[in-house]
BAFI-3210 file (N, C-alpha, C; in Angstrom, 3 decimals, decimal comma, padded with zeros to 6 digits):
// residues 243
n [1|2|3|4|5|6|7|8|9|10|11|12|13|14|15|16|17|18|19|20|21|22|23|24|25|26|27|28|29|30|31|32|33|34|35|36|37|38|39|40|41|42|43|44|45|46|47|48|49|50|51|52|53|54|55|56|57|58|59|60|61|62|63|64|65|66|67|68|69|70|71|72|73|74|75|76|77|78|79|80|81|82|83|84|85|86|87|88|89|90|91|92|93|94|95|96|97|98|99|100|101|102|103|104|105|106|107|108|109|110|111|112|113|114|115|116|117|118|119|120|121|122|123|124|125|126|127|128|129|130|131|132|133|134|135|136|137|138|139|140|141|142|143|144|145|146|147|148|149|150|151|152|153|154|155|156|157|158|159|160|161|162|163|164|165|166|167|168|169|170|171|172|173|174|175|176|177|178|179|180|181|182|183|184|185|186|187|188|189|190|191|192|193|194|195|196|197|198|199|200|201|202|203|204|205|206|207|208|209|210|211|212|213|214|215|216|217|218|219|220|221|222|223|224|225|226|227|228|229|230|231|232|233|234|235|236|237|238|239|240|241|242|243]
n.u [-213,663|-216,329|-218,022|-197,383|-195,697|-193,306|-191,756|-188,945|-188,231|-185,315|-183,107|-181,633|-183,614|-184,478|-186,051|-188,131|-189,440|-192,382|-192,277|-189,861|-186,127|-185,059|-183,744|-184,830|-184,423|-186,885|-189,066|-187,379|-187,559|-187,689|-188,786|-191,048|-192,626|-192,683|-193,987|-196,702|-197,535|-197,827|-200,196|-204,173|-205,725|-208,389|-208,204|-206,875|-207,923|-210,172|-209,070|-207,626|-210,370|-211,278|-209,153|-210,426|-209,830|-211,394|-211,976|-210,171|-209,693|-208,661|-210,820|-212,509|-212,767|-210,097|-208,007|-206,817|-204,064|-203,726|-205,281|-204,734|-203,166|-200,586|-199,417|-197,898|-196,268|-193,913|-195,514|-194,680|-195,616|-196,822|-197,742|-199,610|-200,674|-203,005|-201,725|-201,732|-200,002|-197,605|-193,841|-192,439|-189,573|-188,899|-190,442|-190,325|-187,710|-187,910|-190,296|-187,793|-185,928|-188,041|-188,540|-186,107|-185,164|-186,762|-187,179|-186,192|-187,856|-190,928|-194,041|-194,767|-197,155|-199,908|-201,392|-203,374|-205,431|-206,866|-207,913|-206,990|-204,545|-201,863|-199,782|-197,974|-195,850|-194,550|-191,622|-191,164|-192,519|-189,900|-187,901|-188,710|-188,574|-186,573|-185,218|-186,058|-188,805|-192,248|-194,791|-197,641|-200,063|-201,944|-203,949|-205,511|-204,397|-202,561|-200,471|-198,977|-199,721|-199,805|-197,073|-196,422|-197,726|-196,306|-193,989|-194,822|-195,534|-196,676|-199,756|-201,852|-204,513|-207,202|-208,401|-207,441|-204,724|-203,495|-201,916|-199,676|-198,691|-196,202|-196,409|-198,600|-199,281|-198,065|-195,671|-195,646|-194,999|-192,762|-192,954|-194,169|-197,309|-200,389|-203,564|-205,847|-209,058|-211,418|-208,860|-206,008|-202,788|-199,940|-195,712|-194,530|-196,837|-198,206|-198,996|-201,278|-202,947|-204,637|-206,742|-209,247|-209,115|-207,318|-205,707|-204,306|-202,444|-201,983|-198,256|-197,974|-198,915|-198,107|-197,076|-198,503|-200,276|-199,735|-199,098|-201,540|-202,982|-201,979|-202,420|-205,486|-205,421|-204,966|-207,013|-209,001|-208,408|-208,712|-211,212|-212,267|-211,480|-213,061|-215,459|-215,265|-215,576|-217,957|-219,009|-221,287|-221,930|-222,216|-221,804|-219,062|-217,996|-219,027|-217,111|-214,627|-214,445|-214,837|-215,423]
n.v [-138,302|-139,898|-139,459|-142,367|-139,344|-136,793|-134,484|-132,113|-129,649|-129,966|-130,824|-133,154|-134,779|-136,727|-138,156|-138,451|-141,014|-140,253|-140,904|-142,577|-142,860|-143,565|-142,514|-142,460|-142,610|-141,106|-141,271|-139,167|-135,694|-134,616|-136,679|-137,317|-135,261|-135,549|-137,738|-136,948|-135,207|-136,563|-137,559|-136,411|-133,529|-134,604|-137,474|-137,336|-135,701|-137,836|-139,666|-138,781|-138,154|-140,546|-141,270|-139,768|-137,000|-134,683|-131,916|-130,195|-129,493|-126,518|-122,846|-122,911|-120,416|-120,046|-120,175|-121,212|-119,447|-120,699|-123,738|-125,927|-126,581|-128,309|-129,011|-130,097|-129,381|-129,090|-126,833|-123,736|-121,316|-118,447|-114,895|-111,684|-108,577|-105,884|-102,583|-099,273|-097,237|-098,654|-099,208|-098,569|-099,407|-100,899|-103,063|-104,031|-105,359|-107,561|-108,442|-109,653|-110,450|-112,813|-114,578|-115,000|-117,111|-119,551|-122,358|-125,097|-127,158|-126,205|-125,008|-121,598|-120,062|-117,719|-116,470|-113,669|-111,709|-109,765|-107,821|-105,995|-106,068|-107,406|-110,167|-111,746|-111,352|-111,569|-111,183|-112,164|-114,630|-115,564|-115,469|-117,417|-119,328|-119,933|-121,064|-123,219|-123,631|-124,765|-123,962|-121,368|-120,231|-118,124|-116,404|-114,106|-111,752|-111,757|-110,353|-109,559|-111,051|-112,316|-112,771|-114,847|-116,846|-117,600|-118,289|-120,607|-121,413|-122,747|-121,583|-120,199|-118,108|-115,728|-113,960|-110,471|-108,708|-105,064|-103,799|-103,143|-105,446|-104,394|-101,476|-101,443|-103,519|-105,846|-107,521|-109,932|-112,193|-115,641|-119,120|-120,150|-121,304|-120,627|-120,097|-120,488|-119,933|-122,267|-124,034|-125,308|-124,281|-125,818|-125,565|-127,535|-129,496|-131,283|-129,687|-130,215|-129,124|-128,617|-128,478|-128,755|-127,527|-126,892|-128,838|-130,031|-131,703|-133,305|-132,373|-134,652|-137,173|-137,542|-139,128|-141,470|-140,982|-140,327|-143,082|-144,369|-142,881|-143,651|-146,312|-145,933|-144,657|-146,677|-148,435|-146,918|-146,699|-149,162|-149,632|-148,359|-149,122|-151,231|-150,318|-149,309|-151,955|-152,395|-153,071|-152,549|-149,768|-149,896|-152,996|-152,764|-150,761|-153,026|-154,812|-153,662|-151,724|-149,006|-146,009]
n.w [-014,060|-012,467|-009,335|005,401|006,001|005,520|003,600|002,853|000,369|000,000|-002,177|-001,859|-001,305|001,471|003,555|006,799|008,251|010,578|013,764|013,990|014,314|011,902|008,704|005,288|001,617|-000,341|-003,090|-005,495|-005,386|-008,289|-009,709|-008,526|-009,341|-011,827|-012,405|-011,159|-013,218|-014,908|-014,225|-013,693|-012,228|-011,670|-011,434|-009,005|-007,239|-006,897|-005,397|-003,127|-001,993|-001,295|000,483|002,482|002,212|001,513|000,880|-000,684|-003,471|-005,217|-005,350|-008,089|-009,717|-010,067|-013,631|-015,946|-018,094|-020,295|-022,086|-022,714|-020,388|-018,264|-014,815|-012,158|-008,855|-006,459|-003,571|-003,274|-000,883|-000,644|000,522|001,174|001,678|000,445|-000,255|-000,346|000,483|000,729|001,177|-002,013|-002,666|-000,706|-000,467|-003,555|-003,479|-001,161|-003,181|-005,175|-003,763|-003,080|-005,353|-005,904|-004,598|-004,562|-004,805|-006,927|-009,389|-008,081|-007,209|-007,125|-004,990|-004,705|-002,000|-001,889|-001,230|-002,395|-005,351|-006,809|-008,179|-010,402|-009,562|-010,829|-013,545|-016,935|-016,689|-013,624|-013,930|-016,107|-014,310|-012,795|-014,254|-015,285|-012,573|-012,311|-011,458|-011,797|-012,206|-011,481|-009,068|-008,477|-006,540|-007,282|-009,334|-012,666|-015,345|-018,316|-020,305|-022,364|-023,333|-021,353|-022,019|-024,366|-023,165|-022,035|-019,675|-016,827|-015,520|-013,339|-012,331|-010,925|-012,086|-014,850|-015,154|-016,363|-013,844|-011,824|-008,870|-006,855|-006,062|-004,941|-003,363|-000,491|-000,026|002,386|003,504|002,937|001,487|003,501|005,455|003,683|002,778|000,329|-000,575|000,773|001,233|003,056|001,933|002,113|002,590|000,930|000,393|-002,500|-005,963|-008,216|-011,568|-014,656|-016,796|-015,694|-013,034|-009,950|-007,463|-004,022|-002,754|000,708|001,600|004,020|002,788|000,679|-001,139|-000,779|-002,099|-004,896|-005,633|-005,463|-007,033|-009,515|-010,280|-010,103|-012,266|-014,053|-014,337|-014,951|-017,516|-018,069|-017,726|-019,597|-021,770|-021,838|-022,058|-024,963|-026,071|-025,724|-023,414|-020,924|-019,033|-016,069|-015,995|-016,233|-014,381|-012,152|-012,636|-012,608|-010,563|-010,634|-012,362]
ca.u [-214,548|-217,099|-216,928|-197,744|-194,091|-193,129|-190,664|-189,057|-187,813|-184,038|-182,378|-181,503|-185,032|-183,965|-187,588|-187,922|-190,954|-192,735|-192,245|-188,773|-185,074|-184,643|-183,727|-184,204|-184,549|-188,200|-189,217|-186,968|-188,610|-188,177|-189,302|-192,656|-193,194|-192,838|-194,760|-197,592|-197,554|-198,754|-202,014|-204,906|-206,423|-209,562|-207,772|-205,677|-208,818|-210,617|-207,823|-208,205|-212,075|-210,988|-208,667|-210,849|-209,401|-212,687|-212,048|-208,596|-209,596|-208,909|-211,573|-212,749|-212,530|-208,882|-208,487|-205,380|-204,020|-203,946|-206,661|-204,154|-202,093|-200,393|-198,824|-197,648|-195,069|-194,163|-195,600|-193,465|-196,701|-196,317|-198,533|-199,311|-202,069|-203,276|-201,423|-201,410|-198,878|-196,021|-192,586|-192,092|-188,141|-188,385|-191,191|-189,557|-186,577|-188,727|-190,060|-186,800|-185,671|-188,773|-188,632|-184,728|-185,189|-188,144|-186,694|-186,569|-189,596|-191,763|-194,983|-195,413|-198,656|-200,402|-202,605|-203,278|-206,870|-206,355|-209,091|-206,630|-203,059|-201,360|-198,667|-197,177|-195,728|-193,651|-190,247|-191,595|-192,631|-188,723|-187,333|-189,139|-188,500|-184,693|-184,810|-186,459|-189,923|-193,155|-196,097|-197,444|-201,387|-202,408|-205,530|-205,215|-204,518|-201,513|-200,380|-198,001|-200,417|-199,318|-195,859|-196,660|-198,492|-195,639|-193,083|-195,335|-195,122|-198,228|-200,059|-203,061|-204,906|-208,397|-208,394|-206,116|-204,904|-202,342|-201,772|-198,286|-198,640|-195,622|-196,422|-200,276|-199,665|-197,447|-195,790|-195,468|-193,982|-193,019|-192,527|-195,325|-198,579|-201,367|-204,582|-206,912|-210,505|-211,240|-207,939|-204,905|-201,666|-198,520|-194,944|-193,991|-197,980|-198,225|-200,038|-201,970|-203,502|-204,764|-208,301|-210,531|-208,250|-205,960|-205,613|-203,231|-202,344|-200,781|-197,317|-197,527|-199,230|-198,340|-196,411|-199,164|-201,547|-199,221|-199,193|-202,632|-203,899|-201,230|-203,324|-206,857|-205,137|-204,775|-208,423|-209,801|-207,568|-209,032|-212,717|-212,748|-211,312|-214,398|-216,641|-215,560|-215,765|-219,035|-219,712|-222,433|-221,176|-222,661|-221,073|-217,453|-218,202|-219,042|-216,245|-213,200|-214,819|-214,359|-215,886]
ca.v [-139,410|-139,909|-140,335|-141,147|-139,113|-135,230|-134,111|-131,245|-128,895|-130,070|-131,453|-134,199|-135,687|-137,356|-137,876|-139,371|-141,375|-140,073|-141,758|-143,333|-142,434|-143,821|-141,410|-142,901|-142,270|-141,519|-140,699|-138,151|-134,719|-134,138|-137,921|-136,611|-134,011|-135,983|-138,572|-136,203|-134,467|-137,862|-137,991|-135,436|-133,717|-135,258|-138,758|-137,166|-135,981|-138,954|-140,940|-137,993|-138,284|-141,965|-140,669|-138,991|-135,489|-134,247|-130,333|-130,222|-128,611|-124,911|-122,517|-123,190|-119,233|-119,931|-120,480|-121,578|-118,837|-121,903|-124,847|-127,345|-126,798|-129,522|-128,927|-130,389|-129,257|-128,618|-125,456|-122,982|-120,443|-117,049|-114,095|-110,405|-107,756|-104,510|-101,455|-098,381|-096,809|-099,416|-098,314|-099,467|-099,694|-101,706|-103,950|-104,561|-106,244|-108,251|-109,576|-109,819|-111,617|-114,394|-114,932|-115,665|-118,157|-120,464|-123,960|-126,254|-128,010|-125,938|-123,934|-120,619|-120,308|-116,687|-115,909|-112,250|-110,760|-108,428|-108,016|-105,026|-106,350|-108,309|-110,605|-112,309|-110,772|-111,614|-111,065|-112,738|-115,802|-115,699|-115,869|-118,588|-120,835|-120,118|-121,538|-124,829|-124,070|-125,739|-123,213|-120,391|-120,500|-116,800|-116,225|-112,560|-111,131|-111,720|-109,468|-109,508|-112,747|-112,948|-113,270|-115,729|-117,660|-117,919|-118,952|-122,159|-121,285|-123,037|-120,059|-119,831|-116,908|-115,486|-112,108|-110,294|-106,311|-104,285|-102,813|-103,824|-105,554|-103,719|-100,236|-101,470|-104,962|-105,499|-108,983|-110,079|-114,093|-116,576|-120,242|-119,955|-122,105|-119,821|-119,957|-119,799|-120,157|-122,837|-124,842|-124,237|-124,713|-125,568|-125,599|-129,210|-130,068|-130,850|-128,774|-130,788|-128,917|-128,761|-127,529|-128,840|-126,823|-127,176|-129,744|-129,689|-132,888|-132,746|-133,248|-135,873|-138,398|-137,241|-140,643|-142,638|-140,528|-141,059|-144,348|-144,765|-142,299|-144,284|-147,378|-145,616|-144,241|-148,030|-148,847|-145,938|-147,263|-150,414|-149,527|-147,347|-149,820|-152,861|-149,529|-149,177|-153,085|-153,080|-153,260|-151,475|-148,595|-150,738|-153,836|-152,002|-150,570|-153,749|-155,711|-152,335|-150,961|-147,485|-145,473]
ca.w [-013,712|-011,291|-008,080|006,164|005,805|005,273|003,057|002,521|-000,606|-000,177|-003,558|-001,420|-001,231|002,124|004,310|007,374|008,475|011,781|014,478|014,024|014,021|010,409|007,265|003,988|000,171|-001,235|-004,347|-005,604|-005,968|-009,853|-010,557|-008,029|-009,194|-013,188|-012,122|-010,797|-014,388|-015,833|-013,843|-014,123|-010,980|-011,420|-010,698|-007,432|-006,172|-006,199|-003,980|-001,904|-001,605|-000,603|001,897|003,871|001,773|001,039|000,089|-001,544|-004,619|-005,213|-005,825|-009,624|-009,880|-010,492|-014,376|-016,587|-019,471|-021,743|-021,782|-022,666|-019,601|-017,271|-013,841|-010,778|-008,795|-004,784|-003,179|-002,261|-000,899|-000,740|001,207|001,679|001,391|-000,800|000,799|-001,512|001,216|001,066|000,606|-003,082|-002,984|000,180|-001,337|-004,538|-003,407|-001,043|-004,604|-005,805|-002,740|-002,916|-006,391|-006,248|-003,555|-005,442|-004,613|-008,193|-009,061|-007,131|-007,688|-006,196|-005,106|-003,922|-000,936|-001,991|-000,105|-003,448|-006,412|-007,766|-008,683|-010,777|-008,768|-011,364|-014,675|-017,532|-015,780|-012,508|-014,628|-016,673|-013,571|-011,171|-014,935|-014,537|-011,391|-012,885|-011,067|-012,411|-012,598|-010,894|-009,037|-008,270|-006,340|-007,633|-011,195|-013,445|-016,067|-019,533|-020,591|-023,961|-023,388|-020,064|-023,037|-025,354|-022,769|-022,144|-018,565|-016,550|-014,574|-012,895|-011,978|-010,769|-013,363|-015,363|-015,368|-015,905|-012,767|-011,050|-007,184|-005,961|-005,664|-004,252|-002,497|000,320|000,238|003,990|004,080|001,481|002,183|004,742|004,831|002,969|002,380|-000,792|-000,551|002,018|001,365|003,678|000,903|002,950|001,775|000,834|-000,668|-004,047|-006,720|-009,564|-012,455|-015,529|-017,559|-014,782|-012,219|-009,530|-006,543|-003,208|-002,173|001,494|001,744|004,596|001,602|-001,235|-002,201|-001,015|-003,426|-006,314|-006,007|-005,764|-008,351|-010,577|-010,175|-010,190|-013,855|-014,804|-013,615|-015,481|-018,984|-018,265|-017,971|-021,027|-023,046|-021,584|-022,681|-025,816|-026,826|-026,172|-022,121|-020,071|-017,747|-014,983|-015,745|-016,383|-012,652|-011,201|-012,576|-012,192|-009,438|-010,830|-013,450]
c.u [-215,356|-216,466|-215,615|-196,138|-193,969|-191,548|-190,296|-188,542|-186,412|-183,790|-181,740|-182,361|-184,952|-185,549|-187,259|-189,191|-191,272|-192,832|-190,569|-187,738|-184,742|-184,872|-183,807|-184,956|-186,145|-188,194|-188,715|-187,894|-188,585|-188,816|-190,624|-193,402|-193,798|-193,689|-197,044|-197,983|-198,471|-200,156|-202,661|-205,281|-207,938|-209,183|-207,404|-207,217|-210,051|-209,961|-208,009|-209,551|-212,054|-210,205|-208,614|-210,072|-210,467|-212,525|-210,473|-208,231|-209,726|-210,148|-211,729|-212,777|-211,129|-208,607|-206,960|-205,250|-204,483|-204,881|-205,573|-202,780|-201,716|-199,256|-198,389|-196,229|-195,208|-194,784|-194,595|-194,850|-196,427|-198,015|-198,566|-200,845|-202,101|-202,595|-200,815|-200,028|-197,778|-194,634|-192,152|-190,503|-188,095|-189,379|-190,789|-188,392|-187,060|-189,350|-189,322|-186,388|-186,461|-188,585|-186,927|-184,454|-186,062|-187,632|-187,362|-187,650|-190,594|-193,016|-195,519|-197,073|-199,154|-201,389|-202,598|-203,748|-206,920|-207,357|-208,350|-205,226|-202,538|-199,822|-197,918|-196,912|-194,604|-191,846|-190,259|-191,558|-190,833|-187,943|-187,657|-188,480|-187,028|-184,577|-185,362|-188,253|-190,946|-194,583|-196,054|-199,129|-201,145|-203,665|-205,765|-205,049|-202,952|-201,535|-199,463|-198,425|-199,771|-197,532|-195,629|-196,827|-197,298|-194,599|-193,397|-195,239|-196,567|-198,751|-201,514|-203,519|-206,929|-208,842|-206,933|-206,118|-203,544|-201,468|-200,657|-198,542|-197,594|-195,886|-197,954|-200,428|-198,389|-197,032|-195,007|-194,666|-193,909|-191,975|-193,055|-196,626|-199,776|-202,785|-205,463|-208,201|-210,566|-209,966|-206,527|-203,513|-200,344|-197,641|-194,644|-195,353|-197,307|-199,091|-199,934|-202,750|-202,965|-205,999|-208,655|-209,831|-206,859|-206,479|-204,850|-203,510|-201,317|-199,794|-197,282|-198,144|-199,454|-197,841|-197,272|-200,098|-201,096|-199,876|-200,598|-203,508|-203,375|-201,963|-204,692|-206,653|-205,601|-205,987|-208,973|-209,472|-208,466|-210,855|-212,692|-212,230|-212,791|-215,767|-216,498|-215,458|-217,419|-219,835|-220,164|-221,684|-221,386|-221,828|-219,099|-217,315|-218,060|-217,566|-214,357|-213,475|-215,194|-215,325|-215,691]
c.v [-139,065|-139,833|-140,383|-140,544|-137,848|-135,288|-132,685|-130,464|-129,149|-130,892|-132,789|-135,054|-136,742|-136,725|-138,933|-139,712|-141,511|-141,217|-142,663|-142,339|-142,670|-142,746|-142,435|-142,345|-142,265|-141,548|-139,151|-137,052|-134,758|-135,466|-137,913|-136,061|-134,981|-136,663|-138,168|-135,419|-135,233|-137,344|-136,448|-134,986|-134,845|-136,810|-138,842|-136,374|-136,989|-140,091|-139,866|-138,329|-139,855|-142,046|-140,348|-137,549|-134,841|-132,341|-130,086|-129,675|-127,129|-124,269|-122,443|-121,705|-118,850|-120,846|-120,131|-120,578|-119,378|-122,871|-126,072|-127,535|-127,752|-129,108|-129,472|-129,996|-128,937|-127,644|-124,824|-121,540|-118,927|-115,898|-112,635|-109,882|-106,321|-103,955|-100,608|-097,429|-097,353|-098,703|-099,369|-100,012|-101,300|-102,947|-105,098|-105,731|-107,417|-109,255|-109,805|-111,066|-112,953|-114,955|-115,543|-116,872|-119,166|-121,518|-124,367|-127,189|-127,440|-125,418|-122,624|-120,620|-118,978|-116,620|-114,281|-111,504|-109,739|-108,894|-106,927|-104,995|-107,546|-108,603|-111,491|-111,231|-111,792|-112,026|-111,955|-114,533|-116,715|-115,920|-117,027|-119,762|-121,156|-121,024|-122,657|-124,934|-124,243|-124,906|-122,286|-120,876|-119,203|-116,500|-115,035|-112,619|-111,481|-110,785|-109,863|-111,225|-113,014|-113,726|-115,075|-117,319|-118,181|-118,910|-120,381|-122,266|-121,658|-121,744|-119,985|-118,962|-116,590|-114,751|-111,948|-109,306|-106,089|-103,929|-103,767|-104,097|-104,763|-102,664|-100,132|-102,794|-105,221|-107,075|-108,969|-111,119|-114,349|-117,885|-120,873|-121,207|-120,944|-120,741|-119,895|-120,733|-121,049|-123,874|-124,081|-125,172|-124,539|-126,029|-127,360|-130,237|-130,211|-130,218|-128,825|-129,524|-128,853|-127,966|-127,557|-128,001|-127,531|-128,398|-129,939|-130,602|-132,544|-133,256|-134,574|-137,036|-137,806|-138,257|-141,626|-142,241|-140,660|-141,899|-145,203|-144,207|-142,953|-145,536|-147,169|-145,090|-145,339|-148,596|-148,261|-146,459|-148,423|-150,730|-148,757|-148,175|-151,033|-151,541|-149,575|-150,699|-153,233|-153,188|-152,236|-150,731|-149,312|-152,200|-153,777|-151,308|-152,207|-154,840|-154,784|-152,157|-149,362|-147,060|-144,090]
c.w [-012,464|-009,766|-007,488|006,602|005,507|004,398|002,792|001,366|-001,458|-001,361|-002,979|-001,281|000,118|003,651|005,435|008,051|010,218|012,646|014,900|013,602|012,781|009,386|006,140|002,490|-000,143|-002,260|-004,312|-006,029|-007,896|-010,299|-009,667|-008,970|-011,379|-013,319|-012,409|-012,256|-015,043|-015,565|-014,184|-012,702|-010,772|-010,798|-009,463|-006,467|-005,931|-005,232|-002,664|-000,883|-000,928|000,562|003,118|003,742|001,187|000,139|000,126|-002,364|-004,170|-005,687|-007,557|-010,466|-010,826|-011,982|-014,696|-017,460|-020,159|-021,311|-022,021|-021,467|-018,583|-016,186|-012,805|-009,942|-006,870|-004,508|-002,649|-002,332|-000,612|000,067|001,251|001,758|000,523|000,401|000,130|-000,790|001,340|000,375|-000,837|-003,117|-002,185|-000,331|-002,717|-004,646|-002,048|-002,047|-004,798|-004,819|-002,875|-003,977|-006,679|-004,928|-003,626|-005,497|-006,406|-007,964|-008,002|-008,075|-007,107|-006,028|-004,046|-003,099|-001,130|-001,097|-001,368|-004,789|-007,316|-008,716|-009,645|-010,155|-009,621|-013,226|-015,592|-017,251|-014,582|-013,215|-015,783|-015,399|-012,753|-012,957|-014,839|-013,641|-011,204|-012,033|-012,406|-012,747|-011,184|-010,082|-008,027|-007,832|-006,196|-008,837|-011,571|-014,459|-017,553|-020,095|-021,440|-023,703|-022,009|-021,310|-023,659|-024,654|-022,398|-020,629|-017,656|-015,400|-014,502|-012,548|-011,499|-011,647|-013,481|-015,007|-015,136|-014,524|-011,858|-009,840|-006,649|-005,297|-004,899|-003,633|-001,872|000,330|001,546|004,230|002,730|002,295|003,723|004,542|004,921|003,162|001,197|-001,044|000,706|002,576|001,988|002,410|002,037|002,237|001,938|000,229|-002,223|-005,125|-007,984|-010,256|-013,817|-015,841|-016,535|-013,770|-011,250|-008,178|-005,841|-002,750|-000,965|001,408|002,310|003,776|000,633|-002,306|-002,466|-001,914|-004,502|-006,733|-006,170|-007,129|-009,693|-010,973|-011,015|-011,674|-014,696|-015,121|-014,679|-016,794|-018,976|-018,612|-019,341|-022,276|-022,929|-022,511|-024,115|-026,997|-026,235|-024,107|-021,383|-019,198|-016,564|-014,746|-015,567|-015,167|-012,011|-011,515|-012,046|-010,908|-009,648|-012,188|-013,701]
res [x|x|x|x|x|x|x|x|x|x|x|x|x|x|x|x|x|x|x|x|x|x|x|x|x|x|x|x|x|x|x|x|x|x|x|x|x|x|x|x|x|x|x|x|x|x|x|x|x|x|x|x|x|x|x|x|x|x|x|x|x|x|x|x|x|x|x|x|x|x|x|x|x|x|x|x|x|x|x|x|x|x|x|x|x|x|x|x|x|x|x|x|x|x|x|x|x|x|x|x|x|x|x|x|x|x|x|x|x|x|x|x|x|x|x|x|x|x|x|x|x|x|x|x|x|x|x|x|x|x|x|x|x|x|x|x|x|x|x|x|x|x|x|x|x|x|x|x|x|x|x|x|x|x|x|x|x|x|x|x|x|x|x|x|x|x|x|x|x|x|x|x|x|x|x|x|x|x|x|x|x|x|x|x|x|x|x|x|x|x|x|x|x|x|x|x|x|x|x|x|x|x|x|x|x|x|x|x|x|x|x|x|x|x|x|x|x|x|x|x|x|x|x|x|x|x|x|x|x|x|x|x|x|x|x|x|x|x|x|x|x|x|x]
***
């Protein structure tokens, strides 16, 4: 269409709202993160754009395997750079290490600097689903598509190619706050997509964007039904608000 609390990763879902000594219960992560599945980005960044979240969306560069794919899930962000000199052994288990530490319900999400690697594969993708995460968003290359495809595994990417990140990309942090394109992705955002792409809602309102894009869903249901009995786009604005 047209037109305040931190949480963190723990399986306890236990947030506490700035400013005060009080702990209590939010919205549990997997019923977030389920929730967040419903809506579309296009809905989560218009509550944004209402916000005062103006550039939220990822670069549109970044493009789904599949067209019918649906995502949302925490960030858990990840970082490095090209470096044809790295010690592969010591590298490797570095991957091994981040990828077995991928908090449930999450979404890895790459800051590369890299136009030559693929950082996610086949194996990479079998393991983060083990571990109950939610999609992948690669601002670099992925690799072993087909099979990525079959497992139904949501995965974003810039390009594809053979060519393995270990032995030519150096991963540095994970669980860090990244970078891709002009949006900074920190761990505990959430990360909407679908066709139209992706969307990083910050953690510290990511409940109150739910709850609003849950609404602005209802709004949108409601105008498209006044449209299709018969009422003007104009008058289905002025009486919703929304279009």
């Amino acid at each position: 269409m047209f037109g305040a609390f931190t949480c963190s990763l723990a399986p306890a879902g236990i947030c506490t709202r700035p400013g005060t000594a009080d702990s209590f219960m939010a919205i549990g992560t997997t019923e977030l993160c389920d929730r967040y599945a419903e809506l579309y980005p296009g809905a989560v960044t218009d509550v944004l754009d209402d916000m005062g979240y103006s550039s939220r969306t990822l670069p549109s560069a970044l493009e789904p395997l599949t067209p019918d794919v649906r995502m949302a899930g925490i960030a858990y962000p990840v970082h490095g750079h090209p470096d044809e000199q790295c010690d592969y052994e010591e590298n490797i288990r570095k991957f091994l290490t981040m990828l077995g530490e991928a908090p449930s319900n999450s979404v890895i999400a790459y800051e590369t600097r890299d136009d030559e690697a693929a950082h996610i594969g086949e194996l990479s993708t079998t393991a983060l689903q083990v571990r109950g995460c939610r999609g992948a968003v690669v601002d670099g290359g992925v690799r072993d598509v087909r099979f990525i495809r079959e497992q139904g595994f949501p995965t974003f990417a810039r390009y594809l190619t053979p060519a393995d990140a270990p032995p030519r990309w150096s991963l540095a942090e994970w669980n860090v706050p990244i970078r891709i394109g002009d949006v900074e992705v920190r761990p505990g955002d959430v990360l909407v997509g679908d066709a139209d792409g992706v969307v990083a809602v910050p953690g510290n309102v990511r409940e109150d964007v739910l709850e609003r894009a849950e609404d602005l869903v209802e709004t949108e249901d409601a105008v498209r039904e006044a449209v299709l009995d018969g009422v003007s786009p104009l008058e289905a604005f002025e009486e919703h608000g929304a279009f």
